[in-house]
N, C-alpha and C positions, 0 to 999 in steps of 0.2 A: 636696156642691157649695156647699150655703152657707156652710161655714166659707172657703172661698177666693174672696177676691175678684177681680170681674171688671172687667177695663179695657178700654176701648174707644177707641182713637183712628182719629178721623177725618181725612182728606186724610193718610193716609202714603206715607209717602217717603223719601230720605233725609234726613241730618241730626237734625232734635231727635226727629221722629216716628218714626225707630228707635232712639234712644238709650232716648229713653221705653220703646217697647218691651221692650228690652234688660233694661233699671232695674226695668220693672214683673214682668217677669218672673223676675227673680234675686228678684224681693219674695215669689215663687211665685203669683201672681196668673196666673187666665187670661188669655189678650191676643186683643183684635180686632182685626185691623185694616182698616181701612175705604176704598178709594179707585175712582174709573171706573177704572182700567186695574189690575187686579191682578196682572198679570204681571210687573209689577218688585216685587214683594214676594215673588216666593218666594225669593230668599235670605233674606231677613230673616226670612217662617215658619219656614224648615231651622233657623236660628241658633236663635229665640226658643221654638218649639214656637206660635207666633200661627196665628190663622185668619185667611184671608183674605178678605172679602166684598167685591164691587163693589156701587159707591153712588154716582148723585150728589146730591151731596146740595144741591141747588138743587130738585130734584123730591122732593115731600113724599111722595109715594107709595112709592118708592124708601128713603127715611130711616123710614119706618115698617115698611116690607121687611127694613130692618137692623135697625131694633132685635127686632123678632119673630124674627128668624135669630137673632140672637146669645143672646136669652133662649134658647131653644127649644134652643140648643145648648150654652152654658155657665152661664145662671143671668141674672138683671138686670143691668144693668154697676152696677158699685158708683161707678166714676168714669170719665168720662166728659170726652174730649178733642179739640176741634175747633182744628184744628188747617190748616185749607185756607184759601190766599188766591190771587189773583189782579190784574194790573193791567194797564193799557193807556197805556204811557207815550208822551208828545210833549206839546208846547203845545194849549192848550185848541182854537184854531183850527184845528186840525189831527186833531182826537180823532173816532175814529168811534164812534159814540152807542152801536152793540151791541156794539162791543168794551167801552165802558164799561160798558154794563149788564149785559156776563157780569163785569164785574171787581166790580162790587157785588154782583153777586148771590153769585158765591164766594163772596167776601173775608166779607159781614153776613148776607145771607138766609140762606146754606146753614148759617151759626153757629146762628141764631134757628131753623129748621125743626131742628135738629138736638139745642137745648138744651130745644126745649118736648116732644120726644119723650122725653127723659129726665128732664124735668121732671115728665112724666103717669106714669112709673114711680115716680118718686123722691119723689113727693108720697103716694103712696098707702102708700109704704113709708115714709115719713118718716125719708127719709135719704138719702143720697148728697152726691157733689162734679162739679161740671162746670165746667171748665178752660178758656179761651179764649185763644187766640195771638194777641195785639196785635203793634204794631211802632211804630217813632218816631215813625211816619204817626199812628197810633190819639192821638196830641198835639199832632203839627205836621203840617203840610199844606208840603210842600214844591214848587218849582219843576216843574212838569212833570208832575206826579205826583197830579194831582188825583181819579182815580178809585181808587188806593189810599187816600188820606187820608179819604175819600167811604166807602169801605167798611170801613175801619180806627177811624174816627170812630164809625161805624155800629153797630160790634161792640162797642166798648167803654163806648159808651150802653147797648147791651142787657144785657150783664158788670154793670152801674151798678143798673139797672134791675131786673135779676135777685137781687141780689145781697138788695135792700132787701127783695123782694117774697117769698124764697124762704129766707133765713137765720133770719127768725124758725119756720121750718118743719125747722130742720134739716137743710135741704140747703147747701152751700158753696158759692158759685161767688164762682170768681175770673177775674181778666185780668191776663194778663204782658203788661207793654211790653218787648219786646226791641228795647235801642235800640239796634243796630249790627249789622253784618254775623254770620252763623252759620254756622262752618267746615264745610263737606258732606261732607269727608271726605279722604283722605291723598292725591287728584288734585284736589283744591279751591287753585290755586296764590295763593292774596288772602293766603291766612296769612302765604308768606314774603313776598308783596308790603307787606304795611303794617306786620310787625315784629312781634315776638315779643308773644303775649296780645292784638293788636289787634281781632282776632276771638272772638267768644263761642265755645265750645268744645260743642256740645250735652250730649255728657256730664253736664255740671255741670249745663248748665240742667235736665235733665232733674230733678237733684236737689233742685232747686227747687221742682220740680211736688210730684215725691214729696213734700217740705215739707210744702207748703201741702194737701197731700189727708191728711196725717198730721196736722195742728193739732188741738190740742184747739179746741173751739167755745164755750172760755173766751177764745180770742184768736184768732179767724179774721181774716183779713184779705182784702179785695176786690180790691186788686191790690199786682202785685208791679212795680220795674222792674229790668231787667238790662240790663248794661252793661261795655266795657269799661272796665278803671282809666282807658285812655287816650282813649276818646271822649269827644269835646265834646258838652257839652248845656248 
């Protein structure tokens, strides 16, 4: 079991967090996959050979549930993928406070409770990668949208934070800004709507992660951002 490494994504679903899947698994790596409601994940165990565990991972008791399952069952995760977010959109005057405060707590806390679990692995082991899903939000703070930018913001101060406190130790972690729409799949209709390559393709991004968890630690880098050719930034 140690020679094959173990991956673990958290908040899956469709789009990048089964492409990952998919990606880490042709890598031959074992796959977790992590979400509350596990029952739309079993096509994606049938496809991938993945395990499926329910988590949420807002509750820290629960996220230490997961990791002690996934060790217990395939080894330490060697990398490690949070990937869950949340939002509560309308004008500020109009925002109800626990909907924003489940959309931070997704979107940053469940990141943070989920990075320092695999941090208390990965430090003892002196080594691993842990991956974070930003969005446009994690830079700009748009219209409406203030409890995603709040928790997007959140994550990628922690990604920031981690990165300094945790790369001279040989652990990796990084944060992708994905700045545009992420095609869900072949009844996802935005793709024909806004024209050919307008949408991020998760496939690819996925290949990106793989990248950045593949880097030598001669050139690690903290974040990535992705984008279409044709989106404005």
């Amino acid at each position: 079991m140690a020679d094959t490494e173990t991956a673990l994504i958290v908040g899956a679903g469709q789009g990048l967090s089964a492409s990952l899947a998919r990606l880490f698994a042709a890598e031959g790596m074992n796959i977790a996959i992590a979400a509350r409601n596990t029952g739309k994940l079993a096509g994606l165990c049938s496809d991938t050979g993945a395990t499926a565990y329910a988590c949420d991972a807002v509750d820290a008791g629960q996220v230490d549930a997961l990791f002690a399952a996934v060790t217990a069952d395939m080894g330490e995760p060697d990398v490690v993928v949070y990937n869950a977010s949340n939002r509560a959109r309308g004008p500020i005057q109009d925002l109800d406070p626990e909907a924003v405060r489940t959309a931070i707590e997704i979107s940053c806390f469940g990141g943070f409770l989920v990075a320092q679990a695999a941090a208390k692995q990965m430090i003892a082991r002196k080594q691993g990668t842990i991956l974070l899903t930003g969005a446009s939000a994690s830079v700009k703070g748009y219209p409406n949208s203030s409890s995603f930018a709040m928790g997007k913001f959140g994550l990628r101060g922690l990604a920031q934070s981690l990165a300094r406190e945790l790369q001279p130790q040989n652990i990796h972690v990084a944060h992708f800004v994905i700045d545009g729409g992420i095609l869900q799949g072949p009844d996802d209709t935005r793709g024909a709507e806004r024209g050919e390559d307008a949408m991020l393709l998760p496939d690819e991004i996925a290949k990106d992660y793989l990248h950045v968890h593949r880097q030598h630690r001669s050139s690690w880098t903290w974040e990535l951002e992705l984008r279409p050719w044709v989106e404005k930034f």
